[in-house]
N, CA, C and O atoms as CSV, one atom per row, in Angstrom:
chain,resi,resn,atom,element,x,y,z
A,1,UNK,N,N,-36.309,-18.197,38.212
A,1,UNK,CA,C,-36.203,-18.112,39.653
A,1,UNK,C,C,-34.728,-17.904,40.005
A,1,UNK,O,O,-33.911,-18.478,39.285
A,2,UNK,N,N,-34.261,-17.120,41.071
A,2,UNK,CA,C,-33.274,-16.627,41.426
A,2,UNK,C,C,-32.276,-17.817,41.892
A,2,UNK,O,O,-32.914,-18.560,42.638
A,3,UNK,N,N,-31.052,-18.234,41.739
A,3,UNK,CA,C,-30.605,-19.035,42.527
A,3,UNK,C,C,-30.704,-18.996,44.128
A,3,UNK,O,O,-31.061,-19.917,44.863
A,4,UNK,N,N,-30.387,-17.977,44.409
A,4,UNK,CA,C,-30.380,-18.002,45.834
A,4,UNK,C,C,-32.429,-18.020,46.415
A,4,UNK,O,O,-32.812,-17.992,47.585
A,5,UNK,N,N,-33.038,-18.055,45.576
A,5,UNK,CA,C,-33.993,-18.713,46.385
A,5,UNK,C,C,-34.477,-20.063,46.556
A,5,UNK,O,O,-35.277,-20.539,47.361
A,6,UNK,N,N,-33.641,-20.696,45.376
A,6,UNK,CA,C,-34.449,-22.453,45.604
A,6,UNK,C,C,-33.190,-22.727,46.269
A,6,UNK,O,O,-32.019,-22.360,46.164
A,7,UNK,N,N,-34.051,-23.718,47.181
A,7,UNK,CA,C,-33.509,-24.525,48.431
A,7,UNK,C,C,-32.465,-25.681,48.084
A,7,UNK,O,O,-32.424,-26.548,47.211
A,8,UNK,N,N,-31.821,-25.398,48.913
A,8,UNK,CA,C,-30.218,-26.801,48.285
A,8,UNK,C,C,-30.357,-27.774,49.244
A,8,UNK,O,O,-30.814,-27.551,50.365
A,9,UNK,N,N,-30.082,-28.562,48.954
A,9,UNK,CA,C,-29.841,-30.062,49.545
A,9,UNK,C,C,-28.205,-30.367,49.784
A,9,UNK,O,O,-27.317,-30.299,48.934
A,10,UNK,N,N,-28.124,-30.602,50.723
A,10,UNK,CA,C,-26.495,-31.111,50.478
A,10,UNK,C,C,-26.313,-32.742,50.164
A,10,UNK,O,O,-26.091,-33.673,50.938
A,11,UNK,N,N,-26.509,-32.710,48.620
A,11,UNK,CA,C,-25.831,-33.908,47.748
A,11,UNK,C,C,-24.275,-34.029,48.238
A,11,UNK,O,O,-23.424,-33.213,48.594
A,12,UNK,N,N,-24.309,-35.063,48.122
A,12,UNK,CA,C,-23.194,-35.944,47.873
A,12,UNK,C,C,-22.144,-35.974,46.501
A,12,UNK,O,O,-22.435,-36.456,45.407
A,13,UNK,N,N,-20.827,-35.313,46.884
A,13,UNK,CA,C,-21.002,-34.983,45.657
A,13,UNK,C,C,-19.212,-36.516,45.116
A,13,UNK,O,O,-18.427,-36.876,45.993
A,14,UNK,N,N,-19.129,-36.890,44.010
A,14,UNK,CA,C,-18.685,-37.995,44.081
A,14,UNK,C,C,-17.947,-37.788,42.415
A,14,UNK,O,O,-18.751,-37.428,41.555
A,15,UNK,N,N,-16.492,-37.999,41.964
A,15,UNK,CA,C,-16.297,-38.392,40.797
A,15,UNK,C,C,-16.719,-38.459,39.993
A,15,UNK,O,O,-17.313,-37.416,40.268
A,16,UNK,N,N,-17.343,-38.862,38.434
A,16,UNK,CA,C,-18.195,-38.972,38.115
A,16,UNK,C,C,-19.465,-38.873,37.749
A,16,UNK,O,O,-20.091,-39.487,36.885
A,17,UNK,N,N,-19.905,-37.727,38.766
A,17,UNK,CA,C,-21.500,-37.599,39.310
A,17,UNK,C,C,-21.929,-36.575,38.073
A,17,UNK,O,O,-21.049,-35.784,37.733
A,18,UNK,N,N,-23.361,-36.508,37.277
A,18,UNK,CA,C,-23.758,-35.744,36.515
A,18,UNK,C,C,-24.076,-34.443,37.462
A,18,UNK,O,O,-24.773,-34.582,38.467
A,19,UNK,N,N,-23.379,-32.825,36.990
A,19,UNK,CA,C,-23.880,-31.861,37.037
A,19,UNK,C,C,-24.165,-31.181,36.080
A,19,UNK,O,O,-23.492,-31.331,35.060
A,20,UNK,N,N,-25.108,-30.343,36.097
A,20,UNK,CA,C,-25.459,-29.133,35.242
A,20,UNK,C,C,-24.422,-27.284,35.321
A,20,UNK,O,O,-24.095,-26.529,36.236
A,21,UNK,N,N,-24.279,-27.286,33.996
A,21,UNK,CA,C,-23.644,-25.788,34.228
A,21,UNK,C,C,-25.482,-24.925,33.159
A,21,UNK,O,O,-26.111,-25.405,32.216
A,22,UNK,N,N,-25.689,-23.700,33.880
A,22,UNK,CA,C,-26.814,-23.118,33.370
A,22,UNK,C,C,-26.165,-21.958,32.788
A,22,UNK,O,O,-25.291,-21.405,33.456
A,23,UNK,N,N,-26.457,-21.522,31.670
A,23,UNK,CA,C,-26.092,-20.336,31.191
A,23,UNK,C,C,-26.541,-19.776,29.518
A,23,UNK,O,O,-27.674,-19.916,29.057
A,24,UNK,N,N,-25.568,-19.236,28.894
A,24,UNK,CA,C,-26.479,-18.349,27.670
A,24,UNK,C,C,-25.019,-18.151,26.724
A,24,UNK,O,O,-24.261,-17.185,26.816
A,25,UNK,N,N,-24.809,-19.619,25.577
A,25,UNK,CA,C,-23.524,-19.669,24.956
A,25,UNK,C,C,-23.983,-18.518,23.902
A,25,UNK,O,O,-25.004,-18.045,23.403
A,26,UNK,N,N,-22.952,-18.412,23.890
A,26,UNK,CA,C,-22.514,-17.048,22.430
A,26,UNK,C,C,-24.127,-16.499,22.994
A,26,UNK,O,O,-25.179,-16.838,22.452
A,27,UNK,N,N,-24.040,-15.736,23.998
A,27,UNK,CA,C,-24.806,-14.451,24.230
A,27,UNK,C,C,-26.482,-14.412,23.940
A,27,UNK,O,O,-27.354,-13.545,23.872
A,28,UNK,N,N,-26.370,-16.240,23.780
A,28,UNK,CA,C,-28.102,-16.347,23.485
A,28,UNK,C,C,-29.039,-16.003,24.370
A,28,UNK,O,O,-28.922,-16.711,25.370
A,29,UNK,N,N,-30.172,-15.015,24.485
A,29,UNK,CA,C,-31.094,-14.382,24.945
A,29,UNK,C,C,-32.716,-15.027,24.654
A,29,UNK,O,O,-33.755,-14.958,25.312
A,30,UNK,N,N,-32.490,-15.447,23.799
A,30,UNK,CA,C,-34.097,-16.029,23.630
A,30,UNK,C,C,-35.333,-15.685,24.355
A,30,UNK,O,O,-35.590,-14.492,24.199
A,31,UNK,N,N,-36.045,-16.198,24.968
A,31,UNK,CA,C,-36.867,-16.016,26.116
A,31,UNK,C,C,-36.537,-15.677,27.548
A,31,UNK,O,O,-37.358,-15.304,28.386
A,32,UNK,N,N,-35.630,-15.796,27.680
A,32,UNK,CA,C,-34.516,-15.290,28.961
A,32,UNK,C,C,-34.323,-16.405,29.632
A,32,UNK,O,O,-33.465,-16.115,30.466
A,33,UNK,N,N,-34.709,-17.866,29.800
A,33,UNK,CA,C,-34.255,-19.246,29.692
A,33,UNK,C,C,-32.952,-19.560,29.335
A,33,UNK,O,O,-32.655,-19.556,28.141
A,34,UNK,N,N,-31.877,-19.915,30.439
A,34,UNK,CA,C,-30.521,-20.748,30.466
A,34,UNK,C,C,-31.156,-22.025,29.501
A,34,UNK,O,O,-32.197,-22.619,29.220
A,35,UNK,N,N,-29.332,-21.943,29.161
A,35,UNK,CA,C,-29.717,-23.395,28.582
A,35,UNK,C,C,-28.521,-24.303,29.681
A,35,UNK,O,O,-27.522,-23.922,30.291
A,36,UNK,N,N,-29.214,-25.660,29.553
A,36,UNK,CA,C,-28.442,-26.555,30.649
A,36,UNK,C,C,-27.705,-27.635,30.268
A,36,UNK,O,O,-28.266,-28.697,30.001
A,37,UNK,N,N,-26.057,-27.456,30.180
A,37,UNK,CA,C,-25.190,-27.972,29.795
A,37,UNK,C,C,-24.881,-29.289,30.699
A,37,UNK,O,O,-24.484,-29.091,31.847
A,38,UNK,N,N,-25.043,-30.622,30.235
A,38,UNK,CA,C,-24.576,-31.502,31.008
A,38,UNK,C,C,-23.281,-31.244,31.451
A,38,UNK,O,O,-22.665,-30.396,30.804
A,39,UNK,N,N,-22.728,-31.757,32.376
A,39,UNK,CA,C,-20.938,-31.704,32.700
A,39,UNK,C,C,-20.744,-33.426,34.112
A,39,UNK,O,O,-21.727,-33.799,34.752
A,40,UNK,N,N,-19.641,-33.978,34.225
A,40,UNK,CA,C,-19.696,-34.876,34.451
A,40,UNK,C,C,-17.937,-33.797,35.891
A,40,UNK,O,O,-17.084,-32.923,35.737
A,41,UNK,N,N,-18.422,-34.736,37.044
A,41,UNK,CA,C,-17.231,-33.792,37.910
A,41,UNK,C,C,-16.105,-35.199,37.472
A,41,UNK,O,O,-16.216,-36.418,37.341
A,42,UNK,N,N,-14.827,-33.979,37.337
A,42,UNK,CA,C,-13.676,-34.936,36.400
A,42,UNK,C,C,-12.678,-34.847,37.326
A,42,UNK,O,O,-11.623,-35.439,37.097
A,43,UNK,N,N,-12.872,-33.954,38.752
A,43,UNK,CA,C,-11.895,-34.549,39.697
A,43,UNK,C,C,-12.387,-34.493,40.966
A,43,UNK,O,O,-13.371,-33.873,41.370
A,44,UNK,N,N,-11.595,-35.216,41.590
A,44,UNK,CA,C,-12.064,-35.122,43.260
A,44,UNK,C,C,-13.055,-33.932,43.809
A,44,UNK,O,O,-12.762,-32.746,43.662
A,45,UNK,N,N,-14.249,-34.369,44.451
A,45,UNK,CA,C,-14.585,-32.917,44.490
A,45,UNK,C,C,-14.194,-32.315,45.844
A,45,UNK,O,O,-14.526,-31.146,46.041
A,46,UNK,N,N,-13.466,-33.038,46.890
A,46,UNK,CA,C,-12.753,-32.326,48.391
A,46,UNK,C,C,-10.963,-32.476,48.358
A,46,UNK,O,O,-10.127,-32.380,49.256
A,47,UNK,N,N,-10.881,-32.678,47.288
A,47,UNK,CA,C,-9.345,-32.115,47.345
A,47,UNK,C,C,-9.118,-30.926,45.718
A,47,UNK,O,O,-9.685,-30.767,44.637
A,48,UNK,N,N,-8.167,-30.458,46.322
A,48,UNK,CA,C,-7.817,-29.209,45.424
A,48,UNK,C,C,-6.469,-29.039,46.064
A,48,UNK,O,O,-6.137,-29.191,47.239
A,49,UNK,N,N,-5.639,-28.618,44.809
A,49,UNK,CA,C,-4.580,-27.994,44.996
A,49,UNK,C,C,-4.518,-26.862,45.853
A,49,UNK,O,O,-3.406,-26.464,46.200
A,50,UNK,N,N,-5.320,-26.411,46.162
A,50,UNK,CA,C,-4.882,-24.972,46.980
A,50,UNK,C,C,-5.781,-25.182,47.903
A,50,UNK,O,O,-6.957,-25.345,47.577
A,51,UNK,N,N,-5.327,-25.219,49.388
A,51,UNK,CA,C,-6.203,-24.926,50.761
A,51,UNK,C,C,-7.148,-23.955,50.538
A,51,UNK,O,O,-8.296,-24.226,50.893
A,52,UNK,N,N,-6.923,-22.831,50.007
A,52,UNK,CA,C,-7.298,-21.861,50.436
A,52,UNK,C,C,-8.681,-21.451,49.209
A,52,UNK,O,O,-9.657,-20.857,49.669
A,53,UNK,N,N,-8.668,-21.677,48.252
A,53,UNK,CA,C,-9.253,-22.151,46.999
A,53,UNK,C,C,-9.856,-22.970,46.544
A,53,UNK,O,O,-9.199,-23.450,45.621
A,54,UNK,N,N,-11.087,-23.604,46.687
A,54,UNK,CA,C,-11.599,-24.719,46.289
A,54,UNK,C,C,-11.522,-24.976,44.727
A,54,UNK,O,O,-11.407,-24.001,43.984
A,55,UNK,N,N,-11.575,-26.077,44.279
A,55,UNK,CA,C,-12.087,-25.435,42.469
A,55,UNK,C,C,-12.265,-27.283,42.003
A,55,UNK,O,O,-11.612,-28.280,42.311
A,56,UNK,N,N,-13.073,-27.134,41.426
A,56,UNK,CA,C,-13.406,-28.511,40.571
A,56,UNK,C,C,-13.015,-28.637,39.276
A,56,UNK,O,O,-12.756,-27.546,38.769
A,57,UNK,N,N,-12.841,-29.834,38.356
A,57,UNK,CA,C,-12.721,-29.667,37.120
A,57,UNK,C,C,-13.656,-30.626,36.420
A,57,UNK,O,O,-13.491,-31.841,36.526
A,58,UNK,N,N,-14.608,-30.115,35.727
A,58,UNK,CA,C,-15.753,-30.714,35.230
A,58,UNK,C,C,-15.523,-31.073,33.410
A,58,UNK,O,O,-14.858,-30.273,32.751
A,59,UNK,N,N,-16.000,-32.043,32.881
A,59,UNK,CA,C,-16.164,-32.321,31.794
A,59,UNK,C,C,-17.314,-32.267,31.027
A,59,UNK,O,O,-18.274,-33.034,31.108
A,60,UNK,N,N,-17.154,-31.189,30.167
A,60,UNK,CA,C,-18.319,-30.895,29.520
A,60,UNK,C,C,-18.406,-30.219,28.037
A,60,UNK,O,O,-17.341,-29.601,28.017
A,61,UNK,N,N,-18.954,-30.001,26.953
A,61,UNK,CA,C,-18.707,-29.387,25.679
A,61,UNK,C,C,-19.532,-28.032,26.071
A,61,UNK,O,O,-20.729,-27.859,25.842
A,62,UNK,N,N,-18.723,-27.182,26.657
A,62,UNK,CA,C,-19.706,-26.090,27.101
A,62,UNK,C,C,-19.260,-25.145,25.762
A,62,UNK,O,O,-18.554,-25.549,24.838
A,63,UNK,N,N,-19.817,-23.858,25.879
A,63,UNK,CA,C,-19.578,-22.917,24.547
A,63,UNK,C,C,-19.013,-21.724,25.132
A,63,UNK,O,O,-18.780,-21.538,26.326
A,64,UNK,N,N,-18.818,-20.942,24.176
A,64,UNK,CA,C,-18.019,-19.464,24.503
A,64,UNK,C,C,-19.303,-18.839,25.268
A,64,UNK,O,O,-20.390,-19.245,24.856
A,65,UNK,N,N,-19.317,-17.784,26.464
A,65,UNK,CA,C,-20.362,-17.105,26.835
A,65,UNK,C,C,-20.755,-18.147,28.473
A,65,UNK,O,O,-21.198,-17.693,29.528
A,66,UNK,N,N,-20.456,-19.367,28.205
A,66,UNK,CA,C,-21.436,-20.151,29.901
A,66,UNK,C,C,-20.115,-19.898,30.883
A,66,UNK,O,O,-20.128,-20.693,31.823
A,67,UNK,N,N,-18.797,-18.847,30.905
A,67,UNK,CA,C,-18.452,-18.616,32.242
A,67,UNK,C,C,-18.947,-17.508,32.999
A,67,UNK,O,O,-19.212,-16.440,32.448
A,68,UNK,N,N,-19.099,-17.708,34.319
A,68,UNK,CA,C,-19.974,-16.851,35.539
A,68,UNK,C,C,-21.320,-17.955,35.655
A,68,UNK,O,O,-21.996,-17.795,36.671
A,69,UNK,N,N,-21.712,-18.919,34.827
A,69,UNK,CA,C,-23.059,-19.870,34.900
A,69,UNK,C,C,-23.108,-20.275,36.463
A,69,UNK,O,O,-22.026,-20.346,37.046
A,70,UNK,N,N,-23.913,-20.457,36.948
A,70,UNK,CA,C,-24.054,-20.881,37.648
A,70,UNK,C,C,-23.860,-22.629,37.884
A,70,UNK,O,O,-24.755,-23.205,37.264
A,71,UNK,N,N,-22.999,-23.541,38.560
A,71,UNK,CA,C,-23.272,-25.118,38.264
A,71,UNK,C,C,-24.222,-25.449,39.371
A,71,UNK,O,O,-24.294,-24.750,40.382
A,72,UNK,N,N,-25.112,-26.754,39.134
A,72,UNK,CA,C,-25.751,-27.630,39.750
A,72,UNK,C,C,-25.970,-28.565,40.229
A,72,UNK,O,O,-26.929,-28.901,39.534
A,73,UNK,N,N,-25.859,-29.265,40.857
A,73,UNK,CA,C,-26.022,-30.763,40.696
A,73,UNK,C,C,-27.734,-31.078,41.034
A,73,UNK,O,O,-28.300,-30.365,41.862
A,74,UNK,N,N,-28.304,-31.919,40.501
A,74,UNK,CA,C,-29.822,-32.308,40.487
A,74,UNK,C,C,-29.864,-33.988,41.197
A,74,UNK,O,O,-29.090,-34.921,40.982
A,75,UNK,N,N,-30.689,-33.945,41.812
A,75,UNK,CA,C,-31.199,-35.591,41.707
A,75,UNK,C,C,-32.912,-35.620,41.898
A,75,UNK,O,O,-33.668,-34.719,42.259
A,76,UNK,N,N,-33.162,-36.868,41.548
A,76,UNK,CA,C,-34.716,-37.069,41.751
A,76,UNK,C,C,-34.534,-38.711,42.548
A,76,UNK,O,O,-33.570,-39.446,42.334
A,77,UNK,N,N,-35.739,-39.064,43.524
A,77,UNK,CA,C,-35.550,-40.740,43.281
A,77,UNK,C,C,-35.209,-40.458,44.525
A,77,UNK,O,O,-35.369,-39.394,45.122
A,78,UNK,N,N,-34.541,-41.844,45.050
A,78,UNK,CA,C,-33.677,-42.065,46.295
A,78,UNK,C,C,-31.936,-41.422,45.942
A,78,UNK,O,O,-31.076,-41.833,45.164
A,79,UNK,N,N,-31.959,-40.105,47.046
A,79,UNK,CA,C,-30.240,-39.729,46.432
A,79,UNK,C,C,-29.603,-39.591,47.822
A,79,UNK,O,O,-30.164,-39.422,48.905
A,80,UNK,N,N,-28.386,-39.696,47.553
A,80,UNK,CA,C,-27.231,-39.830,48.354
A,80,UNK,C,C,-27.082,-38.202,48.826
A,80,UNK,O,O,-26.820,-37.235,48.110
A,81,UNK,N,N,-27.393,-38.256,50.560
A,81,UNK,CA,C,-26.618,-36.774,51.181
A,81,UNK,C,C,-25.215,-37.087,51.905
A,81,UNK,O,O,-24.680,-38.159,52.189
A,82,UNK,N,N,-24.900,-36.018,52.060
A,82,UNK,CA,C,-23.703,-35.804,52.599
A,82,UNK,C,C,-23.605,-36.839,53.960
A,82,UNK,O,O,-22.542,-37.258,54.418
A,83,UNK,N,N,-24.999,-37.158,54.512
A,83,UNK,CA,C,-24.619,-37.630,55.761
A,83,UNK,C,C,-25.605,-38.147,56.089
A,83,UNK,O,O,-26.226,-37.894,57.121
A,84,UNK,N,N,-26.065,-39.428,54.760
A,84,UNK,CA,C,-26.687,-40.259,54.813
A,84,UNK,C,C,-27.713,-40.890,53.587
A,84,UNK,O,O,-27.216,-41.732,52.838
A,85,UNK,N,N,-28.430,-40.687,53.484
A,85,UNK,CA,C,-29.740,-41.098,52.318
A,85,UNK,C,C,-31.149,-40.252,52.414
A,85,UNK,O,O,-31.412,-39.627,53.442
A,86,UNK,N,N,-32.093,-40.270,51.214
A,86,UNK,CA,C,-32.956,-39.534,51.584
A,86,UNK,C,C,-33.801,-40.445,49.950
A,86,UNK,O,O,-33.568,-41.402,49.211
A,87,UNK,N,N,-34.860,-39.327,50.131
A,87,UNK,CA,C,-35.851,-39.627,48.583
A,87,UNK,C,C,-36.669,-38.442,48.755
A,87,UNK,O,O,-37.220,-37.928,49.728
A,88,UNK,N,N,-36.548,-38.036,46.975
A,88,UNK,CA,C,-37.205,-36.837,46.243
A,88,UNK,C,C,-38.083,-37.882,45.780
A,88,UNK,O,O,-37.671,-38.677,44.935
A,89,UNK,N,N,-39.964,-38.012,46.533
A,89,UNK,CA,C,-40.675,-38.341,45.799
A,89,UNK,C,C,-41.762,-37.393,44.495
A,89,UNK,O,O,-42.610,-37.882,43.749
A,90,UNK,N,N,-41.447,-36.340,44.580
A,90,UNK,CA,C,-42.138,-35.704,43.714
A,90,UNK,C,C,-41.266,-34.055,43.354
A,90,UNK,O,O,-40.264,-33.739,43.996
A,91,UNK,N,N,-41.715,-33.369,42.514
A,91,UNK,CA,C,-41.659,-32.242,42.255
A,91,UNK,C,C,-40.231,-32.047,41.456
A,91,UNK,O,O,-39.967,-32.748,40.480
A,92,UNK,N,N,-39.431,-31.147,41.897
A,92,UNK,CA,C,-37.931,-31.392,40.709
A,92,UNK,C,C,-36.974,-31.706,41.207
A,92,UNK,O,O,-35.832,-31.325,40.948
A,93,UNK,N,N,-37.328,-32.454,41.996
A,93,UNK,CA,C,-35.864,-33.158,42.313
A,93,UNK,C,C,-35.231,-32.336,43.517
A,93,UNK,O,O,-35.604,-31.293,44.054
A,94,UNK,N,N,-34.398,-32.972,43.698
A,94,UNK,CA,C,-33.338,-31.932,44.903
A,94,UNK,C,C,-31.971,-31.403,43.869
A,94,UNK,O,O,-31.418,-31.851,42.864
A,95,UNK,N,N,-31.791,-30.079,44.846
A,95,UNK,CA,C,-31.157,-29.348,43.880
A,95,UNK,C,C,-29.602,-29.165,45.062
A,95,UNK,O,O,-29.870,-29.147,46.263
A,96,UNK,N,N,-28.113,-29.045,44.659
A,96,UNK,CA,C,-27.326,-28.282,45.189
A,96,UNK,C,C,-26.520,-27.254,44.102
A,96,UNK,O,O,-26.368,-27.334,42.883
A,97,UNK,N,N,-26.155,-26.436,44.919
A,97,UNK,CA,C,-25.559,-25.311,44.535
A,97,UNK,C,C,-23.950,-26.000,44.446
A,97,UNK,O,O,-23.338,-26.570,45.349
A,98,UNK,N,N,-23.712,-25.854,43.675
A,98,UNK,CA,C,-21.893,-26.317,43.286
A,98,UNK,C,C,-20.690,-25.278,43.372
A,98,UNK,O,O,-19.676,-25.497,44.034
A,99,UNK,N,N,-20.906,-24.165,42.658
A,99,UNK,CA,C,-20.356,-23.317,42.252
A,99,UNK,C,C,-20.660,-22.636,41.147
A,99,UNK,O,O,-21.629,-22.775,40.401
A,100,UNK,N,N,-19.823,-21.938,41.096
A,100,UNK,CA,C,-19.686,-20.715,39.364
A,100,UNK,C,C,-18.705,-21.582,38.176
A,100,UNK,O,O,-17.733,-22.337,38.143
A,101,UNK,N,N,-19.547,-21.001,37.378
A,101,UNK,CA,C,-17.889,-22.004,36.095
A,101,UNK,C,C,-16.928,-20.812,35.800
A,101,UNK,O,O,-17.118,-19.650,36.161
A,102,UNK,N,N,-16.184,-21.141,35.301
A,102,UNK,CA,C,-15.097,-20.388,34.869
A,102,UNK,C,C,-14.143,-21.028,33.825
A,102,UNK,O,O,-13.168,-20.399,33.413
């Protein structure tokens, strides 16, 4: 499924917080299935050195081939929004759009 068609949630996004980077290391093709790299956000995610530039720095053992991936952040359960609380009782969870890796 296309990114831009599943629906984002605006998570909360916090230090620490588990995201996903999706992509295809060393050029793996398989079934045409990303594979989904844990990554942990390793700095602030509303400050950045540059106004004009957003950019995060995530911790993760990613491989040669997952830059342009798309990142994620997922939750299921009771999760934290931007501007308040909510609950994913069923299906996959709530999804936001993060950014691109690089």
């Amino acid at each position: 499924m296309p990114m831009n068609v599943i629906g984002s949630v605006a998570l909360k996004q916090r230090i620490g917080m588990q995201i996903f980077i999706l992509g295809y290391p060393f050029g793996r093709v398989g079934i045409g299935l990303p594979v989904w790299k844990q990554a942990t956000l390793a700095s602030e995610p509303y400050f950045s050195a540059s106004k004009h530039q957003r950019y995060l720095i995530v911790d993760s053992a990613s491989r040669p081939g997952m830059s342009g991936s798309p990142v994620i952040q997922r939750a299921h359960g009771q999760i934290e929004l931007e501007n308040g609380y909510g609950r994913v009782a069923n299906g996959d969870g709530a999804v936001n759009f993060i950014g691109i890796y690089s």
